[in-house]
Biotite code that builds the C-alpha atoms (Angstrom):
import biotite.structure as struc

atoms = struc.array([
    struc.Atom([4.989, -37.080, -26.777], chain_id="A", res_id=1, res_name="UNK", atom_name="CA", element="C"),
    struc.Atom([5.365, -33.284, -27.970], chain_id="A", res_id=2, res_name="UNK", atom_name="CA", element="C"),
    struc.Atom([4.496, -32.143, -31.428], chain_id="A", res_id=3, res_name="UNK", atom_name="CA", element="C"),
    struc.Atom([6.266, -29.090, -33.194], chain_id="A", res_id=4, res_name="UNK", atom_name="CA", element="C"),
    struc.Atom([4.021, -26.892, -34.833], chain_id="A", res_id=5, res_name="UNK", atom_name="CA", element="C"),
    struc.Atom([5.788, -24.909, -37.427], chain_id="A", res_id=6, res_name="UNK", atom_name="CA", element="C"),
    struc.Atom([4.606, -21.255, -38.839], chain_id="A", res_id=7, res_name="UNK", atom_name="CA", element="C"),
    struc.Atom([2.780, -22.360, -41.682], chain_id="A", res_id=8, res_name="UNK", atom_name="CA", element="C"),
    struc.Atom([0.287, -24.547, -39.246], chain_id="A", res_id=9, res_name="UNK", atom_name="CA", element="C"),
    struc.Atom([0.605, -21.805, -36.712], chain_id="A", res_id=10, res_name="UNK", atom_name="CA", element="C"),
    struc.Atom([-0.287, -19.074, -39.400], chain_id="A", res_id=11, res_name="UNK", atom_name="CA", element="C"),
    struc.Atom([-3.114, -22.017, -40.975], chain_id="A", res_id=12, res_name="UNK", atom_name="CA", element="C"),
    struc.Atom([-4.850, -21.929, -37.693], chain_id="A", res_id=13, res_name="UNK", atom_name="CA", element="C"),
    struc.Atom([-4.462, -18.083, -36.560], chain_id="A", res_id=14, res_name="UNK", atom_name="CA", element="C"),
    struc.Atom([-6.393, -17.366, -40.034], chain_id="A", res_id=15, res_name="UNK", atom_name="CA", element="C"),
    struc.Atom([-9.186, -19.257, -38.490], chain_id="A", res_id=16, res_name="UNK", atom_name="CA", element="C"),
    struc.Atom([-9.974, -17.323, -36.127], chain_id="A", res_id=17, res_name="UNK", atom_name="CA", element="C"),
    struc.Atom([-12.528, -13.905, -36.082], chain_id="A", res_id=18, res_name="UNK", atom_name="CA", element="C"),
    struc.Atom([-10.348, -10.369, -36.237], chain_id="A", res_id=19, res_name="UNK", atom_name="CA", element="C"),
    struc.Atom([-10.327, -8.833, -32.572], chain_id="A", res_id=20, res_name="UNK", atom_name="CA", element="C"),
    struc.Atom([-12.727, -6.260, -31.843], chain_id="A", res_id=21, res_name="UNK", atom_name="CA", element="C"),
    struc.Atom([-12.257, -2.715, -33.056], chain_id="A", res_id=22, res_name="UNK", atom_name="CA", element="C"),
    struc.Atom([-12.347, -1.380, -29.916], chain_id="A", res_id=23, res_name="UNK", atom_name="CA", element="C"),
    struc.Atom([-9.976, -4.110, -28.109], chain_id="A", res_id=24, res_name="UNK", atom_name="CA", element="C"),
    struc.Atom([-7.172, -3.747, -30.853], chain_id="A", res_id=25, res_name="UNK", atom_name="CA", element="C"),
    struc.Atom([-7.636, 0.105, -30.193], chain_id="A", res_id=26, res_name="UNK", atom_name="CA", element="C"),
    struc.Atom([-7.454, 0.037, -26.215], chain_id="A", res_id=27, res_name="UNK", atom_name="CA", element="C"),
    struc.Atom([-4.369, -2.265, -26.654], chain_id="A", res_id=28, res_name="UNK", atom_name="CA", element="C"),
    struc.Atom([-2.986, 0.434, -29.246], chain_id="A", res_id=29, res_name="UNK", atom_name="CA", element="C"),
    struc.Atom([-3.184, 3.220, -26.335], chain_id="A", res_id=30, res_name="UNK", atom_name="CA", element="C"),
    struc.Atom([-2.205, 0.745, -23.306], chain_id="A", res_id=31, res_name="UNK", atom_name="CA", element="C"),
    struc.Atom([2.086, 1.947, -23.670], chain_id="A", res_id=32, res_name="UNK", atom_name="CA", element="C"),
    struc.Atom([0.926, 5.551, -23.368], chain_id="A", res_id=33, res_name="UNK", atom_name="CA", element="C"),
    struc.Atom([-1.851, 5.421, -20.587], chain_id="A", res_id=34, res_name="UNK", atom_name="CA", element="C"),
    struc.Atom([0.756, 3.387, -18.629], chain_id="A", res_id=35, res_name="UNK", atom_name="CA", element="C"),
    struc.Atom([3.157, 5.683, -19.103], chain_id="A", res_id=36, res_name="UNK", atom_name="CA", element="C"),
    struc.Atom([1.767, 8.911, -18.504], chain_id="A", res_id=37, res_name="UNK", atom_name="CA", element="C"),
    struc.Atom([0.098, 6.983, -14.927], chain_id="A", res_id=38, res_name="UNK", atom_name="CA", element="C"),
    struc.Atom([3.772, 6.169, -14.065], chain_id="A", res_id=39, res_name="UNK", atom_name="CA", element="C"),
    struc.Atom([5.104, 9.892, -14.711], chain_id="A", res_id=40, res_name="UNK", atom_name="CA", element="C"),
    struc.Atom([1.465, 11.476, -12.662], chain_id="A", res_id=41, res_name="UNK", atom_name="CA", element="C"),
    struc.Atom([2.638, 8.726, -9.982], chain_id="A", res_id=42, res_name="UNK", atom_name="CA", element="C"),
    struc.Atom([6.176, 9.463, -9.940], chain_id="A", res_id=43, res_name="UNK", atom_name="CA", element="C"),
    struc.Atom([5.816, 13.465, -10.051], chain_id="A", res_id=44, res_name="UNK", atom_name="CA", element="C"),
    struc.Atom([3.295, 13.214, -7.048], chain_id="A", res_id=45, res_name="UNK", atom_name="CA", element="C"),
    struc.Atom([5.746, 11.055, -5.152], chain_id="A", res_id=46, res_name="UNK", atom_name="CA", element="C"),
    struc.Atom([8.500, 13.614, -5.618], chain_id="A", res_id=47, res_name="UNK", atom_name="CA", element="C"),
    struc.Atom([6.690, 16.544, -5.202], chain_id="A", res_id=48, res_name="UNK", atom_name="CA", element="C"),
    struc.Atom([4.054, 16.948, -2.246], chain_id="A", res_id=49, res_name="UNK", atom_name="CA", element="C"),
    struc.Atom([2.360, 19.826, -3.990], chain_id="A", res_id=50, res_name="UNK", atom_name="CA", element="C"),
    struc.Atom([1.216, 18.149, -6.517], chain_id="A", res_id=51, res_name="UNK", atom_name="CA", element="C"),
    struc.Atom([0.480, 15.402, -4.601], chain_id="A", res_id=52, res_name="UNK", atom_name="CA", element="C"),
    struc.Atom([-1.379, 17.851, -2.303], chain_id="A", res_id=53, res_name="UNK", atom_name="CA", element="C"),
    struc.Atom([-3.509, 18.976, -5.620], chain_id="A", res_id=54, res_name="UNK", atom_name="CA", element="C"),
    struc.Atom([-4.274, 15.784, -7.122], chain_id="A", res_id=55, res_name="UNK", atom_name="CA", element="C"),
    struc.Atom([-6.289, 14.812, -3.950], chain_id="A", res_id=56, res_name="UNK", atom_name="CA", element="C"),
    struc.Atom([-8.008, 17.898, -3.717], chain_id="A", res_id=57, res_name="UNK", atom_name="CA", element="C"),
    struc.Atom([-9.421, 17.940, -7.326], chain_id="A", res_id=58, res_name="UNK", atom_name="CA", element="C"),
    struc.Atom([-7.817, 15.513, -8.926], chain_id="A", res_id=59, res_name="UNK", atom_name="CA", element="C"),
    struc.Atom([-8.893, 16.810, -12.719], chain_id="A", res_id=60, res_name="UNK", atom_name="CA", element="C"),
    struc.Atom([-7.650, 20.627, -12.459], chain_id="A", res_id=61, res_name="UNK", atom_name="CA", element="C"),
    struc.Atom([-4.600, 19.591, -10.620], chain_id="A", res_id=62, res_name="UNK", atom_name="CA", element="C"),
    struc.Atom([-4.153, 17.493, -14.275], chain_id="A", res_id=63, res_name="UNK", atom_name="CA", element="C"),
    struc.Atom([-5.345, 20.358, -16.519], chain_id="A", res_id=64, res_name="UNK", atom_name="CA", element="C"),
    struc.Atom([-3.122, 22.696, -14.866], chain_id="A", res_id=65, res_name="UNK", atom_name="CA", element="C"),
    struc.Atom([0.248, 20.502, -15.351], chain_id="A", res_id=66, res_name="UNK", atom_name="CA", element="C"),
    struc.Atom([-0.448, 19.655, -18.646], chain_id="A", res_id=67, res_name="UNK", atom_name="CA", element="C"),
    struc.Atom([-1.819, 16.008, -18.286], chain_id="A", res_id=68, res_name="UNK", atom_name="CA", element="C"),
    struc.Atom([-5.043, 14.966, -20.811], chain_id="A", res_id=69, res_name="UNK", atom_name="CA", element="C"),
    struc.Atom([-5.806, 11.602, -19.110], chain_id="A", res_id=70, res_name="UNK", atom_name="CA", element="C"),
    struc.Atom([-9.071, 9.500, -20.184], chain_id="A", res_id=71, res_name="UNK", atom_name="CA", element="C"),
    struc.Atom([-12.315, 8.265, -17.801], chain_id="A", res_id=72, res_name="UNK", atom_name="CA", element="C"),
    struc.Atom([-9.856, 4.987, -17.328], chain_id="A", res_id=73, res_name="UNK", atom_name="CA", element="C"),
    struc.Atom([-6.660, 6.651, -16.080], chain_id="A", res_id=74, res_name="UNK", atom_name="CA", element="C"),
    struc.Atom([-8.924, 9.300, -14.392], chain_id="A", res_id=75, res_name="UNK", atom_name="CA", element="C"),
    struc.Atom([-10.218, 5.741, -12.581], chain_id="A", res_id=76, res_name="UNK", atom_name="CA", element="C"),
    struc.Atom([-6.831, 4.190, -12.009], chain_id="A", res_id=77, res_name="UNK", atom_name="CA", element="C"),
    struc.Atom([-5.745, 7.967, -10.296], chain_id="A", res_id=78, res_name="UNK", atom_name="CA", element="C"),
    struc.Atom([-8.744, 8.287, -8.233], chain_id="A", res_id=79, res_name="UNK", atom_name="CA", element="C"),
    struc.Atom([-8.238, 4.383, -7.098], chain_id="A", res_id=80, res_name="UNK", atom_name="CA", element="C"),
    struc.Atom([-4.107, 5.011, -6.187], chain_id="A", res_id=81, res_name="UNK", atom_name="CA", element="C"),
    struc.Atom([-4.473, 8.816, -4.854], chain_id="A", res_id=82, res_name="UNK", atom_name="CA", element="C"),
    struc.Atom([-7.742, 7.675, -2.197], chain_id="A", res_id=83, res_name="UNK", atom_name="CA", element="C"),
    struc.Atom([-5.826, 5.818, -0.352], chain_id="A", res_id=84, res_name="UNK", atom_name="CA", element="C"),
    struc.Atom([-3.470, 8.466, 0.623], chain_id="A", res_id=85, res_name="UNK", atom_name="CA", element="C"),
])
């Protein structure tokens, strides 16, 4: 036995509940754009061995130099994908 919920009981119990942390609404704001600029650092260093090259050998300069502004997290996520190489 299922029971539809419609939007006004959905929206009834959502207003229940706390607001999301500051900082958790924020980090989920920036998510699109950290992933995205990981997949283009990723993708250029695949294509070009250079680069690649740099990354590993000081991973923040080699940034700096091509333009990139990452944070301590995607800094992280680099180190993490590039020591394996």
């Amino acid at each position: 036995m299922s029971r539809i919920y419609d939007e006004e009981w959905l929206g009834s119990r959502l207003r229940i509940l706390r607001p999301a942390p500051q900082g958790l609404v924020q980090a989920a704001q920036e998510l699109p754009d950290a992933r995205r600029s990981l997949d283009e650092i990723v993708a250029r260093a695949e294509a070009d061995l250079a680069f690649r090259a740099a990354l590993i050998a000081d991973l923040e300069d080699a940034l700096t130099q091509a333009g990139f502004e990452p944070g301590p997290r995607a800094l992280e996520e680099l180190r993490k994908r590039f020591e394996a190489s």
